[in-house]
TORVODREN-686477 format. One record per residue: residue in one letter; x, y, z of N, C-alpha, C, CB in turn. Coordinates in steps of 0.05 Angstrom, whole numbers, plus 32768, in hexadecimal, padded with zeros to 4 digits. Atoms other than C-alpha are relative to their C-alpha. Glycine has a CB too. Layout:
% TORVODREN-686477
AXYZXYZXYZXYZ
...
//
This chain:
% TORVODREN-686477
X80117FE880008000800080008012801980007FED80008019
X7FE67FE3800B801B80427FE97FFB8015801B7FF380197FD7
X80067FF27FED8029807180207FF680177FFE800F8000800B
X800F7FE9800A7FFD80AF802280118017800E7FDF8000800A
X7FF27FE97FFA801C80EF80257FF58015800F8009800B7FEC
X80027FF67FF68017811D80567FFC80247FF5800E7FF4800D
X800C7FE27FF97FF1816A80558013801180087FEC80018017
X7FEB7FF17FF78034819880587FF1801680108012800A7FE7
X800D7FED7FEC802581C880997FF7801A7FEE80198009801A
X7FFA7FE080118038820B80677FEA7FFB7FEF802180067FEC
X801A7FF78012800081F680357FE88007800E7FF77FEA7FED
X80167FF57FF97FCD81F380627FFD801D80107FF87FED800C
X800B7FE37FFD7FDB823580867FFF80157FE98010800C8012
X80007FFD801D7FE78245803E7FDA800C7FFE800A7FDC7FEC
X80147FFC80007F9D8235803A7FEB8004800F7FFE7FF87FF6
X80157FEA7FEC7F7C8258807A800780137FF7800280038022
X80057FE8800B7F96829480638002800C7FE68009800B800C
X801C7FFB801B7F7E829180207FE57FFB7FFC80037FF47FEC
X80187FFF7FF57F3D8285803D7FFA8019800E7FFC7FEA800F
X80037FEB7FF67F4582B380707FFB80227FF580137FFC800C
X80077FEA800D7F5782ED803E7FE880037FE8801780057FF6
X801B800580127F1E82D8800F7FEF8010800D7FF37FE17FFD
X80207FF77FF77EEA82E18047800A802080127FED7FE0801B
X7FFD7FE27FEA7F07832280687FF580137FE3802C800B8011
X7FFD7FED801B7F088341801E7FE17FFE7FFA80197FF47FE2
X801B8004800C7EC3832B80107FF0800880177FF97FE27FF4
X800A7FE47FED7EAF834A80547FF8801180048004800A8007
X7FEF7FE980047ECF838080467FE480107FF080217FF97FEC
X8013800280187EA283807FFE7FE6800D800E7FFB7FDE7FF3
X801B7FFD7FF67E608376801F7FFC8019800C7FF97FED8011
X80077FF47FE87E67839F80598006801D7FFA800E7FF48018
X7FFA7FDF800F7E7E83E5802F80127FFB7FEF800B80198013
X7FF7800680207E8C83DA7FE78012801F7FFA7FDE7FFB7FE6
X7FED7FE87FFE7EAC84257FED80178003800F7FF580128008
X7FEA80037FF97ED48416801A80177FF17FF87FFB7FFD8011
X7FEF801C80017EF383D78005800B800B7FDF7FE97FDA8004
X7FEC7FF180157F0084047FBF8012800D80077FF780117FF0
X7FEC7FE67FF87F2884347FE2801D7FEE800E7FEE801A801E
X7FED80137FF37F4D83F88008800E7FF27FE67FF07FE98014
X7FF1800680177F5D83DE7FC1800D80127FED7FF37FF47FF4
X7FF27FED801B7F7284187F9A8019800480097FF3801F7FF9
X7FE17FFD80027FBD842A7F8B7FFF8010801C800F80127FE1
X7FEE7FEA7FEF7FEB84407FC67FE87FF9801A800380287FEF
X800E800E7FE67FB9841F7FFF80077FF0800B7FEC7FF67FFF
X7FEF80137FF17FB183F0803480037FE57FF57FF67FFD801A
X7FF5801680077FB083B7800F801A7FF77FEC7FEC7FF87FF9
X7FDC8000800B7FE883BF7FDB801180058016800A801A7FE9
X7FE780007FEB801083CF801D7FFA7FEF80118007801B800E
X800380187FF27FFC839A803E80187FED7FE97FD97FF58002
X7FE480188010802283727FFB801D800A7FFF7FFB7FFC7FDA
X7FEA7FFA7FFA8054839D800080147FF880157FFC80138001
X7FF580097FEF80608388804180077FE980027FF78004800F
X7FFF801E8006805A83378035801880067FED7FE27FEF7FF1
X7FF08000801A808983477FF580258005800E7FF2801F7FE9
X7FE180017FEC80C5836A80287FFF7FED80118009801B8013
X7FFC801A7FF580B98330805080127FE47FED7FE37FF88005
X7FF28016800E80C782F9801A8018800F7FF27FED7FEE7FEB
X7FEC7FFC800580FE83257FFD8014800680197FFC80117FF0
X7FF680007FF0811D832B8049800C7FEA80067FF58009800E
X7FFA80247FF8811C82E1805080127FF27FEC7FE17FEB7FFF
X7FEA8004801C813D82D68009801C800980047FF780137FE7
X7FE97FF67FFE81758303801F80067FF38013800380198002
X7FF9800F7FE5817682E3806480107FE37FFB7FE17FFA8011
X7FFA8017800D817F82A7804080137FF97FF27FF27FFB7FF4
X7FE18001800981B882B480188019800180078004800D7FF4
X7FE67FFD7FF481E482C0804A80007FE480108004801D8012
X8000801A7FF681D68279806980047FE87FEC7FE97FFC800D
X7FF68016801F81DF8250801F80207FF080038004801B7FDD
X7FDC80158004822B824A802180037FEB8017802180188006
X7FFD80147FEF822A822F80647FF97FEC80037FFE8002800E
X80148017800A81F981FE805480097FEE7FE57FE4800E7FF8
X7FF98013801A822481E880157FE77FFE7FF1800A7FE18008
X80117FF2801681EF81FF7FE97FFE801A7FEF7FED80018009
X80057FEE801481E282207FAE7FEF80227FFE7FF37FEE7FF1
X80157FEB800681CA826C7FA87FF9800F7FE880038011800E
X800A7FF2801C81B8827C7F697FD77FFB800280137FEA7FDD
X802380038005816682617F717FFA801D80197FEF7FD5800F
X800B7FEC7FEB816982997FB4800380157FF8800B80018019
X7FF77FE8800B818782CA7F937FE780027FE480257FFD7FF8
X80167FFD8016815182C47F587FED800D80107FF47FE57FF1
X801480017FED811F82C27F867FFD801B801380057FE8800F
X7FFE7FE07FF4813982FC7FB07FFE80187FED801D8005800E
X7FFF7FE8800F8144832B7F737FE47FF97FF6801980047FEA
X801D7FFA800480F783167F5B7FEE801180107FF47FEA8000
X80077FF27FEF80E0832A7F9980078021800980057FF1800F
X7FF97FDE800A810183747F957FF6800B7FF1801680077FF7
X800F7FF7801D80EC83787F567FDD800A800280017FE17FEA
X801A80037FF680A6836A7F6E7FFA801D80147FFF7FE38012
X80097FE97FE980A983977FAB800B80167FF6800A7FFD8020
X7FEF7FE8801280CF83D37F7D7FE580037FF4801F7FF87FE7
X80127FF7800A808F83C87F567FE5800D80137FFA7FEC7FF0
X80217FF57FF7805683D17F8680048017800F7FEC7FEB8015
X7FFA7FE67FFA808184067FA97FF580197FEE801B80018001
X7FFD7FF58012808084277F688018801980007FE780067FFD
X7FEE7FF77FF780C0843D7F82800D801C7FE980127FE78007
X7FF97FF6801780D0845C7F3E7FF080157FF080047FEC7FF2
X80147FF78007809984807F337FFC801980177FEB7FEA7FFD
X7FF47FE87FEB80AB84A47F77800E80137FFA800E7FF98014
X7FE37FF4800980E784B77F657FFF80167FEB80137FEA7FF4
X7FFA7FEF801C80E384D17F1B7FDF800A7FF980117FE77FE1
X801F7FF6800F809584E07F0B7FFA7FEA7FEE8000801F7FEC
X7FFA800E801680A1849F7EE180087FE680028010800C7FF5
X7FF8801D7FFF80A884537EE0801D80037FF27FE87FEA7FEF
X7FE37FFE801080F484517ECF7FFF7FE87FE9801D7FFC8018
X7FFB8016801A80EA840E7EAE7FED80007FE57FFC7FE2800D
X80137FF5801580B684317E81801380117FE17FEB801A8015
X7FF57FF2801880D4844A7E387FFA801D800F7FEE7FF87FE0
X800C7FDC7FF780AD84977E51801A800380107FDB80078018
X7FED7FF57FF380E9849A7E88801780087FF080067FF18014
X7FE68000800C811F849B7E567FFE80117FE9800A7FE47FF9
X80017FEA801780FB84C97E297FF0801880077FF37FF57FE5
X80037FE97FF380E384F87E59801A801B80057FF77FF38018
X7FF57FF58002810085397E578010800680197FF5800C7FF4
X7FF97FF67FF08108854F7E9A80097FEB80157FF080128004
X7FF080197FF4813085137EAE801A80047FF87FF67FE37FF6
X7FED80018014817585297E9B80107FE68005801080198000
X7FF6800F800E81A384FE7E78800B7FEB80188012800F7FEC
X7FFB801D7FF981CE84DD7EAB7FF17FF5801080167FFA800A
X8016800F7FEE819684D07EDC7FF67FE37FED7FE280198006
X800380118018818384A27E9580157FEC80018002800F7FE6
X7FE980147FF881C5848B7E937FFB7FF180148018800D8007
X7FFE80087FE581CB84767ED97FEB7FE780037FF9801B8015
X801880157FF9818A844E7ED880007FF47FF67FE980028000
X7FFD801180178198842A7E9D80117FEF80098008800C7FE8
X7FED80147FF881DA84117EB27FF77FEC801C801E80108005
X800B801A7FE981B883FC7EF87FED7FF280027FFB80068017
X8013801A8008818183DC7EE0800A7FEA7FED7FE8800B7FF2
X7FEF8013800F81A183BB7EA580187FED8012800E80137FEA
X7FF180097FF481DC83AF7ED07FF57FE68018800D80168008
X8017801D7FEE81B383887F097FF47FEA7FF87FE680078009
X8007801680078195835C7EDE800E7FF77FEE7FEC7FFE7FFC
X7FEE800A800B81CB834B7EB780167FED8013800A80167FF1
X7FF180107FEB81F8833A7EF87FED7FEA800580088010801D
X801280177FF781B8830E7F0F80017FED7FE97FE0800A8006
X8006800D800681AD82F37ED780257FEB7FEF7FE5800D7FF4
X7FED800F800481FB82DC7EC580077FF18023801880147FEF
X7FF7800D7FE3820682C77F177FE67FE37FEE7FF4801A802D
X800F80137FF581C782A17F08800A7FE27FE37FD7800F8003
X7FF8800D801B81E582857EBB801A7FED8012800D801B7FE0
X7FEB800C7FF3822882727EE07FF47FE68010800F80168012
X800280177FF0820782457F107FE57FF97FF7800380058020
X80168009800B81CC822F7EE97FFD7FE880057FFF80047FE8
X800A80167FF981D681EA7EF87FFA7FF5802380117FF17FF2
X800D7FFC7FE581CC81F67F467FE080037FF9800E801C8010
X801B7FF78007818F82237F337FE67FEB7FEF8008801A7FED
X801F80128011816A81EB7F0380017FEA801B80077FEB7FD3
X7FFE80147FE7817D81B17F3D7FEC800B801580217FFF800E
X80147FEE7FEA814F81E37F6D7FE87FFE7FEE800880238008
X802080038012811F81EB7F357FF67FE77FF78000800F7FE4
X800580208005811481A47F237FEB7FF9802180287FE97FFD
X801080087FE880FA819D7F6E7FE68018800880187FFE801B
X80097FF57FF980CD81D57F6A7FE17FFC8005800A800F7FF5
X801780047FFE808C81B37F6080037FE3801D7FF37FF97FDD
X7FFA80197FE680A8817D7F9680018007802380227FF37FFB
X7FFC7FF07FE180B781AB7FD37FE9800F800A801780158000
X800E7FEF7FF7808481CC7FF98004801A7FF980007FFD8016
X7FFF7FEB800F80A5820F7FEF7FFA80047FE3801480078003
X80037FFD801F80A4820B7FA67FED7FF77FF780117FF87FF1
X80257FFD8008805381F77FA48000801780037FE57FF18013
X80027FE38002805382337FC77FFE80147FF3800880058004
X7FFD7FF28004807382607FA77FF07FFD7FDA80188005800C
X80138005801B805B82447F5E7FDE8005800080047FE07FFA
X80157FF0800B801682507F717FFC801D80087FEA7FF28004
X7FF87FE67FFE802982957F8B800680167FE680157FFC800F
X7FF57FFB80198047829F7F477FE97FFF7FED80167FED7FFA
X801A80008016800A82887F1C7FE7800E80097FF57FE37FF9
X80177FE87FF87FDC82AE7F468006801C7FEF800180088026
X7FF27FEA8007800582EF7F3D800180007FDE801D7FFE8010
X7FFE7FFE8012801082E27EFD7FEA80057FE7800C7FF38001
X80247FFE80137FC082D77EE57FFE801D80047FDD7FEC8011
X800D7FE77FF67FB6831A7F0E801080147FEB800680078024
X7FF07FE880187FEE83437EDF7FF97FF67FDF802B7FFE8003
X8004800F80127FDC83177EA77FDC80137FEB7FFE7FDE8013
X80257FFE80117F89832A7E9E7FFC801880157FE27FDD8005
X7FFF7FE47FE37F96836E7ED57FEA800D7FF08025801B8006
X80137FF3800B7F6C83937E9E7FE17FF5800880067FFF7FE3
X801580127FFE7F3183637E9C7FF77FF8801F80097FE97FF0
X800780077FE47F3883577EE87FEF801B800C801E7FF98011
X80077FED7FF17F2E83A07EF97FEC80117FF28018800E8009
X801B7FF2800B7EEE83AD7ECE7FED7FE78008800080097FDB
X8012801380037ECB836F7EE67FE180138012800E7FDE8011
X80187FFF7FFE7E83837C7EF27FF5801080237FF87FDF7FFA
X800A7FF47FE57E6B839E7F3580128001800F7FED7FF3800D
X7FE47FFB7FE67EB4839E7F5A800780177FFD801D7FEE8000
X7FED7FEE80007EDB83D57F6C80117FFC7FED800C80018014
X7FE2800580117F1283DC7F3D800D7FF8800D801180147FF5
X7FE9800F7FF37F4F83B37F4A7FFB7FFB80188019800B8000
X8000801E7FE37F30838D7F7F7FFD7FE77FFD7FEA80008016
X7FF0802A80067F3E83457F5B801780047FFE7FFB7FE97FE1
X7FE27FFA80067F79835F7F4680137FFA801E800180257FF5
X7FF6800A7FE47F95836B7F9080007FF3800A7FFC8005800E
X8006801E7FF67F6D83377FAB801B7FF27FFB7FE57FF07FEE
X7FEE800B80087F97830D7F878014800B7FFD7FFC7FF77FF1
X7FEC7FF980017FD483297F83800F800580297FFA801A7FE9
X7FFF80017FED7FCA832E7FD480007FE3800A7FF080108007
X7FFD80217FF67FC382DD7FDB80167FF97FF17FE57FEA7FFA
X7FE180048009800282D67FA88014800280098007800A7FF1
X7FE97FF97FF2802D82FB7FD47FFE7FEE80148003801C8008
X800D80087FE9800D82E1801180137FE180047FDB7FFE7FFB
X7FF98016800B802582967FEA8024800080057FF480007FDF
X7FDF7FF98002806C82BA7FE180067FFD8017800C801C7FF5
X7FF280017FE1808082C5802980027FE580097FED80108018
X7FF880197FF8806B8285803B800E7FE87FF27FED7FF98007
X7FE280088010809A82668006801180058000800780027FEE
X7FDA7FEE7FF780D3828A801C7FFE7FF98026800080397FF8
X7FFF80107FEC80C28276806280077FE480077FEF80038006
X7FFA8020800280BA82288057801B7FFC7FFD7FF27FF27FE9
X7FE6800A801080FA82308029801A8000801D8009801C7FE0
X7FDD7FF77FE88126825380687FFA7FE080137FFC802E8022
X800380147FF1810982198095800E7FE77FF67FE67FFC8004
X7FF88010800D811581E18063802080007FFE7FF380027FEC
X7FE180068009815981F9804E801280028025800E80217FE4
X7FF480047FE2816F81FE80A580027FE180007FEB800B801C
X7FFE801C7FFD815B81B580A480167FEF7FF67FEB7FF77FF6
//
């Protein structure tokens, strides 16, 4: 008889609080549909609520990299993982958009006038530059990085974070179509989801630090 596998702890708090945030949000809905727009629109509490989950799993990523070597393991999958997560929390900051009047990674920043030149410069080489180091650290040790990825549908973290990832990804994917649906607030599927993705993230970067101590 085949032995039955065991209910990993992390999915199921996984899935109380993707229940949990379902029914608070739909609460929320019922109980003042004006309000719960104002809680979803840009630069609120719920994008800073992901904001916050997001410096979490990018804290833990970094945390994490400095415990790899000693562990005789590979960091190129943390280091992905950590620079996604920046990336991520850079976006919902809209850090760039602070700064210049202007998404820097937008064509408009680089052909805006009142941006002079080397501020252009400058951003170019450190954006370009950043993901060029990431993405040759991550070429160099690529066969660490696929050895991690090969286990990603096998490990608890990496359910996780995979359906963290395909959540997030439907939500940027059909964002238009999400945030005209029928009687909602604007971008309250959108968030929604994009608030249980993150939610997914942390606790994939949690499991992972646990797992990789073991």
């Amino acid at each position: 008889m085949s032995q039955r596998r065991s209910f990993p702890p992390c999915h199921a708090l996984a899935v109380l609080l993707t229940v949990a945030a379902v029914l608070a949000l739909g609460v929320l809905l019922a109980w003042d549909i004006r309000l719960a727009a104002r809680w979803v629109a840009e630069d609120n509490i719920i994008e800073w609520i992901q904001v916050g989950l997001l410096a979490g799993a990018f804290a833990l990523g970094a945390r994490g990299l400095t415990r790899l070597p000693a562990a005789g393991r590979g960091a190129a999958t943390d280091l992905l993982l950590t620079f996604l997560f920046g990336v991520l929390l850079i976006g919902e900051l809209d850090l760039d958009y602070r700064l210049f009047g202007v998404h820097v990674l937008a064509t408009r920043f680089f052909m805006k006038p009142a941006v002079q030149l080397p501020y252009k410069i400058l951003a170019a080489l450190i954006i370009g530059g950043t993901y060029l180091a990431v993405g040759i650290y991550a070429f160099r040790h690529r066969k660490d990085f696929w050895q991690e990825a090969r286990r990603l549908t096998t490990e608890p973290w990496g359910q996780l974070f995979l359906a963290g990832a395909a959540i997030f990804g439907f939500a940027q994917l059909f964002e238009r179509q999400l945030n005209h649906w029928f009687l909602l607030p604007r971008n309250f599927l959108e968030e929604s989801s994009e608030l249980i993705a993150v939610i997914y993230f942390l606790l994939a970067m949690i499991e992972r630090g646990r797992s990789t101590r073991e």
